[in-house]
C-alpha positions as CSV (number, residue, x, y, z in Angstrom):
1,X,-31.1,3.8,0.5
2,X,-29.7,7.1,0.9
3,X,-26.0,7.2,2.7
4,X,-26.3,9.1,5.7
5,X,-24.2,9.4,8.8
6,X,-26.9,10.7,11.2
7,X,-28.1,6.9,12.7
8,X,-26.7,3.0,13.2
9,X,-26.9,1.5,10.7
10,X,-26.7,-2.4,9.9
11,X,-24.1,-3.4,7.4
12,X,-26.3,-5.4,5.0
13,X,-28.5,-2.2,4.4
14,X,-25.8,-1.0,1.7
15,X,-26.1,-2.2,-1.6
16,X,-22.2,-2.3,-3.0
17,X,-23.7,0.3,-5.9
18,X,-24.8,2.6,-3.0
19,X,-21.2,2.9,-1.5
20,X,-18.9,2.9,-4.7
21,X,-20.9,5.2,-6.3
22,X,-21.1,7.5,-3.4
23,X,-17.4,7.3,-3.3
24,X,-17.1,7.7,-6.9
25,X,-18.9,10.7,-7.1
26,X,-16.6,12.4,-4.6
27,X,-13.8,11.4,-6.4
28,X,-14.2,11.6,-10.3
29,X,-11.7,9.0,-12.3
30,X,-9.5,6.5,-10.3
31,X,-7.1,5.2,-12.8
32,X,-4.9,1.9,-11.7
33,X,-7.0,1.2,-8.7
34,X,-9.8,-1.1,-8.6
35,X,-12.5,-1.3,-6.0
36,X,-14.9,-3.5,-4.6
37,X,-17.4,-3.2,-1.3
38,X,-18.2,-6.6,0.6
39,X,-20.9,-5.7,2.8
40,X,-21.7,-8.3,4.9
41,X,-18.4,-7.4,6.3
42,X,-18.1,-3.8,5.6
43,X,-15.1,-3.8,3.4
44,X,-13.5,-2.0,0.8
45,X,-11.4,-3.7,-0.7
46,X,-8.8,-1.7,-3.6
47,X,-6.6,-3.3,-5.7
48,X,-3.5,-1.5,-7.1
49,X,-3.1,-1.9,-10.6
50,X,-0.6,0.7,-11.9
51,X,0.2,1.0,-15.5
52,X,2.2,0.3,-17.5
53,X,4.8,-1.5,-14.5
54,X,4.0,-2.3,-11.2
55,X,5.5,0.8,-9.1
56,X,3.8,3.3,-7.3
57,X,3.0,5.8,-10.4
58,X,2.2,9.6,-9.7
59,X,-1.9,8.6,-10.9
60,X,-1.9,5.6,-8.8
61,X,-0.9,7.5,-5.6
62,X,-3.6,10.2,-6.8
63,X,-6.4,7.5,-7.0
64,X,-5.5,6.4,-3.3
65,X,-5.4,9.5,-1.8
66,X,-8.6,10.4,-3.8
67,X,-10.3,7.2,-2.5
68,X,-9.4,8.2,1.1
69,X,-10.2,11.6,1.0
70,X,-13.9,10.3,-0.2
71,X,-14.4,7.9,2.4
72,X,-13.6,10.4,5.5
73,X,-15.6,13.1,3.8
74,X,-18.7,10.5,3.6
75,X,-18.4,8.4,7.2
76,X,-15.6,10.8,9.1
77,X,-17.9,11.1,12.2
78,X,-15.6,8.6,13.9
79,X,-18.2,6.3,15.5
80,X,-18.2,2.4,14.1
81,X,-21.7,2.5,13.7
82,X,-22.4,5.3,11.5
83,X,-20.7,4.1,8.6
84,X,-21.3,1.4,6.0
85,X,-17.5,0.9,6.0
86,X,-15.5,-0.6,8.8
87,X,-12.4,-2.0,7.3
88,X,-10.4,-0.8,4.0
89,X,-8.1,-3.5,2.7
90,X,-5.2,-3.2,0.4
91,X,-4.1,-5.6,-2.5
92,X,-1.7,-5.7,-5.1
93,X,-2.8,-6.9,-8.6
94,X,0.4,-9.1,-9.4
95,X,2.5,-9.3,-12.4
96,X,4.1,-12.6,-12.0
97,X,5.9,-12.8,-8.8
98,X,5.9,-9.3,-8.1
99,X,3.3,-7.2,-6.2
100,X,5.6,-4.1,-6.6
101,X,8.9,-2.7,-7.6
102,X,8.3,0.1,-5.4
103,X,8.7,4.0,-6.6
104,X,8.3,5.2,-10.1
105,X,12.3,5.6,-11.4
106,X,11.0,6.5,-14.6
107,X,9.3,9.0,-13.0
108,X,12.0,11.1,-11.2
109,X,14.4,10.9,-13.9
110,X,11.8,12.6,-16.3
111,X,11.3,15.0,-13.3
112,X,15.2,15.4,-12.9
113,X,15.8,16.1,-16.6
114,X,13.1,18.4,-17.0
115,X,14.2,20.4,-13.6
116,X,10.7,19.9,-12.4
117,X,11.1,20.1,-8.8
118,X,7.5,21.0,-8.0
119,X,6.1,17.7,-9.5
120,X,8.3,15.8,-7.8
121,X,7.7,17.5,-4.6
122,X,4.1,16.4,-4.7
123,X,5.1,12.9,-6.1
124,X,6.7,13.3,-2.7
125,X,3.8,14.6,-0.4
126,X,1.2,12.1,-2.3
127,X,3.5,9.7,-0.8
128,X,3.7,10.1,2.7
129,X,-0.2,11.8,2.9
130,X,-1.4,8.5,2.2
131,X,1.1,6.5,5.0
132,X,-0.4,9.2,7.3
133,X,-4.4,8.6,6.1
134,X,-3.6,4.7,6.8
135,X,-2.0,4.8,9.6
136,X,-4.4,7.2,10.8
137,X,-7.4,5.1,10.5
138,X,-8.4,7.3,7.7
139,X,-7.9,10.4,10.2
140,X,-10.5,9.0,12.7
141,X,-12.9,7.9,9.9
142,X,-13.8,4.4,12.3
143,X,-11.7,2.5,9.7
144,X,-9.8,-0.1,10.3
145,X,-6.6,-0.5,7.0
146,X,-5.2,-3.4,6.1
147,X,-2.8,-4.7,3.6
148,X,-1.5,-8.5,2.1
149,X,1.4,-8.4,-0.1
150,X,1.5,-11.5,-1.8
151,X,5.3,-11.2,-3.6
152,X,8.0,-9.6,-4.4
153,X,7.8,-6.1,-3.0
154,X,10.9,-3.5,-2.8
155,X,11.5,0.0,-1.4
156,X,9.4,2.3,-0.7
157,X,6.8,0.0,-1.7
158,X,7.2,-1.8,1.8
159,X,6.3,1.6,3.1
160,X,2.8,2.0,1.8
161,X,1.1,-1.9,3.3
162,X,3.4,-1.7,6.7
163,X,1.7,2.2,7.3
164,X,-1.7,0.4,7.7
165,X,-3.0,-1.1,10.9
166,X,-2.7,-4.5,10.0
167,X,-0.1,-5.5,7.1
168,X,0.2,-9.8,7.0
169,X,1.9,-11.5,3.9
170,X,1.9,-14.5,1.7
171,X,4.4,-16.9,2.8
172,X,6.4,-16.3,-0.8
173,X,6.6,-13.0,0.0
174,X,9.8,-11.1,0.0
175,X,11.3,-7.3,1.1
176,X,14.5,-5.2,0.6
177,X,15.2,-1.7,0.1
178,X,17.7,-1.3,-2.6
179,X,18.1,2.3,-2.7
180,X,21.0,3.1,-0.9
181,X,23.1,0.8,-3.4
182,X,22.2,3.6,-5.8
183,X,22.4,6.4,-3.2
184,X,19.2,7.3,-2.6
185,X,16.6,6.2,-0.2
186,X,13.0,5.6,0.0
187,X,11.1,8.5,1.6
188,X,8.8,7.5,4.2
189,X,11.0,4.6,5.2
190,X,12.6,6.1,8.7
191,X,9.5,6.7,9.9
192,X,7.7,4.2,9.2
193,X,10.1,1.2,9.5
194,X,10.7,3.1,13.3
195,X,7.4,2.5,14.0
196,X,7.8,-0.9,14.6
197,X,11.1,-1.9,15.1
198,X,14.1,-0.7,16.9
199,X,16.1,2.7,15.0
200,X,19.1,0.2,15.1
201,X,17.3,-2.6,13.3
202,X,15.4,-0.2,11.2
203,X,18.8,1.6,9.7
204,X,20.4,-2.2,9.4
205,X,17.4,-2.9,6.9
206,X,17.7,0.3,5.2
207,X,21.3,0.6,5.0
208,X,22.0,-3.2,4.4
209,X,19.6,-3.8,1.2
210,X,19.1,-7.5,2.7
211,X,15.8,-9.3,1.1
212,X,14.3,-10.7,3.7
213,X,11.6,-13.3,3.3
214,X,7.7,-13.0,4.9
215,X,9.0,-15.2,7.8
216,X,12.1,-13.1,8.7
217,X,10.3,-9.7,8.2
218,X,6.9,-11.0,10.8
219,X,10.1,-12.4,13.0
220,X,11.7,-9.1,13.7
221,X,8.2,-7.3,13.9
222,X,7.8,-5.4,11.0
223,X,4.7,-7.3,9.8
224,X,2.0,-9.1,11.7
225,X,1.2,-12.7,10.4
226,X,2.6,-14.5,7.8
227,X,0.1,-16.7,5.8
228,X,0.2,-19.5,3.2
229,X,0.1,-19.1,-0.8
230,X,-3.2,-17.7,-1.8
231,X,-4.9,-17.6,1.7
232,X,-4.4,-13.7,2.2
233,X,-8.0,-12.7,1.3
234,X,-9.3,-15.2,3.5
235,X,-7.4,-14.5,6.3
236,X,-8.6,-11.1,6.2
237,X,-12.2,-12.0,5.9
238,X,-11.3,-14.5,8.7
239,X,-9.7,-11.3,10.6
240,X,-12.8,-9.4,9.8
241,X,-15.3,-11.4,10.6
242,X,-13.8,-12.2,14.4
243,X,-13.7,-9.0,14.9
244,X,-16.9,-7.3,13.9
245,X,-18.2,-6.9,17.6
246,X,-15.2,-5.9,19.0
247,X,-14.3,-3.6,15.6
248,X,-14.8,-0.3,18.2
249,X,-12.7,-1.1,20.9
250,X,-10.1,-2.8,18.2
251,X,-10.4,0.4,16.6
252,X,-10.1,2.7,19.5
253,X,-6.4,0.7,20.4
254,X,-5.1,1.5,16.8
255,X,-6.4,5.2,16.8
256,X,-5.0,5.7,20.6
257,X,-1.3,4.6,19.2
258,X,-1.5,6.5,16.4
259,X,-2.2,9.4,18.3
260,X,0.4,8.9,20.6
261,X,3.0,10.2,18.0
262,X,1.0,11.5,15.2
263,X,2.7,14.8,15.3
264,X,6.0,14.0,15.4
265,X,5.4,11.5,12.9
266,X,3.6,13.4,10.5
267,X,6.7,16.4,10.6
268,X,9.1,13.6,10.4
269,X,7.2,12.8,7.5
270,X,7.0,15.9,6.0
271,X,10.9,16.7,6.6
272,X,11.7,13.4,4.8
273,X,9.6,14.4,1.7
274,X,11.8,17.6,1.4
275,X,14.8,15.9,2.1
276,X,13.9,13.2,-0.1
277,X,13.4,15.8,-3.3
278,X,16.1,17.8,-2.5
279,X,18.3,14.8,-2.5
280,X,16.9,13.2,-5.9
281,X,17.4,16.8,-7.4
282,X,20.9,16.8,-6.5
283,X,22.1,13.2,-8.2
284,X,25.1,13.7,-9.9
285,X,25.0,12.2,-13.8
286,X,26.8,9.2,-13.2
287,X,24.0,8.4,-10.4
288,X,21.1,9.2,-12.5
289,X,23.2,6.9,-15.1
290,X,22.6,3.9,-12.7
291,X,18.8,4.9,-11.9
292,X,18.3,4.5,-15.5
293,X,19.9,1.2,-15.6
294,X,17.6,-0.2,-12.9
295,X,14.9,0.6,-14.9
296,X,16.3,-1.4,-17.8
297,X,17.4,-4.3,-15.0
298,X,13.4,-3.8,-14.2
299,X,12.4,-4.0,-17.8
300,X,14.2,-6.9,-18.3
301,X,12.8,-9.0,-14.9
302,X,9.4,-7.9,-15.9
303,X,9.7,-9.4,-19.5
304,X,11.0,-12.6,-17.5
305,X,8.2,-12.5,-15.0
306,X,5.7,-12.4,-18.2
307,X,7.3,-14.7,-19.8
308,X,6.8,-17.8,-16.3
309,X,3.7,-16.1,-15.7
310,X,2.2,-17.5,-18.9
311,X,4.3,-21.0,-19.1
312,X,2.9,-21.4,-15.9
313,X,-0.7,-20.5,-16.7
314,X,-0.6,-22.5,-20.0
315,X,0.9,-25.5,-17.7
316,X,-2.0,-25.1,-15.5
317,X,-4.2,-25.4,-18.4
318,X,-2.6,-28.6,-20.0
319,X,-3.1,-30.3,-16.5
320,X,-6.7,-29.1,-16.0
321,X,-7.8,-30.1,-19.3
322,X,-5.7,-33.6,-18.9
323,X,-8.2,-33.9,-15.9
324,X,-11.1,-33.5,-17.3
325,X,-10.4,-35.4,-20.6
């Protein structure tokens, strides 16, 4: 069935083939995402899978904005019923415990020795385009974006899932931003932290580097629901599904707030991006000294994570083959 915009449509007409490959022919390669199309639901759902550590890597922020860029170009007229898609849904593909460690240190120090300040200015913009495609609605694309982190999840990577319309987490779930122990800070956090919560409370999580579990983050209102250990997908499809004939006027709500504010935000957002380059380019060497030992600190976790990951999973499979002997 071709994929046109100019008629309702019913979701079931779509073949999952029809829509990927539509979007993938918009967008070339899309390394360290994965995506899937549900559409008895009218879903997208993309997994994050960056290589070789689970932060937000220059290619996997590529891939994203790629993917969003596609779908607005394909179904941007803006009315529900013209597109195949009506909700974009955000996981993390986990390594261990973690969901993600947040920005790509590695990264900036490569761009900081090299005095590349161009790269990492668009590492930058990358960054805070896609917090304004989500939060958006894909800019008026009729898509409702949502977002389950299921573990550990620092920084700036706390950014990317709350900039989405609906962000819910596991109940193991648990935030911080560390980066102003090592001065720096993460750069779309201001504004999108402020978004939700008060300035005051906003800077105290900022400035404080608390971790805060999924209960005490939903508490103070930076995400929406809090759900038990592995029921995330489900409660989305749950979410989904409920909502399907009210998806416009649900729709309409998010896209009014979001236009409420989506200039200033979207400057504010720009300004931090410089500021946030500037600043990295400035680190003194004993500060780019203790960037480089968080990534050994992360090296070091991530072996550990590996390491209970697989006791775990070879625990599992004891058990399971104790049950069935």
């Amino acid at each position: 069935m071709p994929l046109t915009r100019d008629k309702s449509i019913r979701l079931h007409d779509y073949a999952s083939d029809d829509v990927l490959g539509a979007i993938h022919a918009h967008t070339g390669p899309t390394p360290q995402i994965e995506l899937g199309y549900e559409a008895e639901i009218g879903t997208i759902w993309l997994t994050l899978a960056p290589e070789p550590r689970p932060v937000f890597t220059f290619e996997l922020l590529s891939s994203v904005n790629k993917v969003q860029r596609a779908v607005h170009t394909l179904w941007n007229s803006g009315v529900s019923s013209k597109s195949p898609i009506k909700f974009l849904a955000y996981l993390h593909k986990q390594v261990g415990p973690i969901s993600t460690l947040g920005g790509d240190i590695e990264f900036y120090l490569d761009c900081i020795a090299k005095g590349d300040r161009a790269r990492l200015r668009e590492y930058a913009r990358l960054s805070v385009e896609g917090i304004i495609w989500n939060d958006s609605c894909l800019r008026g694309s009729a898509i409702t974006v949502a977002a389950a982190p299921r573990g550990v999840v620092l920084g700036g990577g706390i950014d990317a899932p709350r900039s989405c319309n609906i962000m819910i987490a596991e109940r193991q779930a648990s935030f911080s931003y560390p980066e102003v122990k090592f001065n720096h800070f993460p750069i779309g956090a201001v504004a999108v932290l402020s978004r939700y919560v008060a300035p005051r409370v906003a800077h105290e999580i900022l400035a404080g580097g608390k971790e805060y579990s999924a209960e005490e983050f939903a508490r103070i209102g930076v995400i929406d629901a809090v759900v038990g250990e592995g029921e995330s997908d489900a409660w989305i499809r749950n979410y989904i599904t409920g909502n399907l004939r009210t998806h416009a006027a649900q729709l309409a709500l998010f896209q009014a707030f979001s236009r409420r504010v989506a200039r200033p935000f979207e400057e504010e957002l720009d300004d931090l991006a410089k500021r946030w380059t500037e600043h990295m380019m400035r680190l003194t060497p004993i500060e780019i000294a203790h960037l480089q030992k968080i990534v050994v600190a992360q090296d070091h976790f991530l072996s550990r994570s590996f390491r209970e990951a697989e006791m775990a999973k070879r625990k599992a499979e004891a058990v399971q083959q104790g049950t069935n002997a």
